[in-house]
C-alpha positions as semicolon CSV with decimal commas, in nm:
position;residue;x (nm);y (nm);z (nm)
1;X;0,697;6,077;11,541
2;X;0,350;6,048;11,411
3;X;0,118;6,310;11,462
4;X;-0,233;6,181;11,721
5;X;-0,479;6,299;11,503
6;X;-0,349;6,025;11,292
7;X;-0,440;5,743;11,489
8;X;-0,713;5,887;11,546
9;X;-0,829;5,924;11,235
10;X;-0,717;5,539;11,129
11;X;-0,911;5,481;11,494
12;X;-1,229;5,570;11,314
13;X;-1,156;5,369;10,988
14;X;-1,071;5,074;11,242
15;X;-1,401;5,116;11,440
16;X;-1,608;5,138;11,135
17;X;-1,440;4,834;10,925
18;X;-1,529;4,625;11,305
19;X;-1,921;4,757;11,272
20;X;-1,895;4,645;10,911
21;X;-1,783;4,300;10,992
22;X;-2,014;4,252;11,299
23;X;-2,323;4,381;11,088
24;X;-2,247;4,155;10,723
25;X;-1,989;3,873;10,871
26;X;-1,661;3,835;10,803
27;X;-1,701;3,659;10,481
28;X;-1,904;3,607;10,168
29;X;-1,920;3,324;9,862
30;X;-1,885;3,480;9,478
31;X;-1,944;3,199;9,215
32;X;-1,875;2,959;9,488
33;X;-1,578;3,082;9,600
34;X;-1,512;3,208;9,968
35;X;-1,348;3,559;10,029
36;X;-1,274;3,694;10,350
37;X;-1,329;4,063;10,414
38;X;-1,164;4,100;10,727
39;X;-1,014;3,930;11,046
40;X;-1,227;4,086;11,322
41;X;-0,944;3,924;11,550
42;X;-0,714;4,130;11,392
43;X;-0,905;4,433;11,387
44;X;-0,961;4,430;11,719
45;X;-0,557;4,391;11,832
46;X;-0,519;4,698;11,568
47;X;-0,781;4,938;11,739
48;X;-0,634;4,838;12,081
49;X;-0,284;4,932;11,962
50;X;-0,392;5,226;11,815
51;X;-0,593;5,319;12,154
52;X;-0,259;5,254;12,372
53;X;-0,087;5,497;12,088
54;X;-0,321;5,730;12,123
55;X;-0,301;5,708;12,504
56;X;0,078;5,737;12,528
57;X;0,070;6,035;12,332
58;X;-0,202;6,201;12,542
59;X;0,015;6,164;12,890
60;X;0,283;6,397;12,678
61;X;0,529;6,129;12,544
62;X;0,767;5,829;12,580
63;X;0,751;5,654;12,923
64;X;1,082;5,442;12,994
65;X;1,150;5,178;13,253
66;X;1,481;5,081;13,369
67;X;1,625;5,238;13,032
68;X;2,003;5,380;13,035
69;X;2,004;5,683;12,901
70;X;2,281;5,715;12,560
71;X;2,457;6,061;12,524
């Protein structure tokens, strides 16, 4: 299991690489040549999967529906 403080930690990296991208765009020309930084699409699903994480683990652990328990 992966500790909380981890996602929260890559949380903050997530947030800031979004405020990066929102302040300079998502991409710049070198030489004439277009480079991407980063997907703010994808950046976005990341940072909401890392909030749900993050959630789950605050209510104190795996929630199952319907599941069969295995012995």
């Amino acid at each position: 299991m992966t500790d909380p403080t981890d996602y929260r930690t890559e949380l903050e990296l997530v947030n800031t690489a979004i405020a990066k991208v929102l302040q300079g765009g998502q991409d710049v020309t070198y030489d004439g040549k277009r480079v991407v930084k980063s997907d703010l699409d994808s950046l976005r699903k990341h940072r909401d999967t890392l909030v749900n994480r993050i959630e789950r683990g605050d209510r104190g652990g795996v929630r199952v529906r319907r599941g069969v328990p295995i012995s």
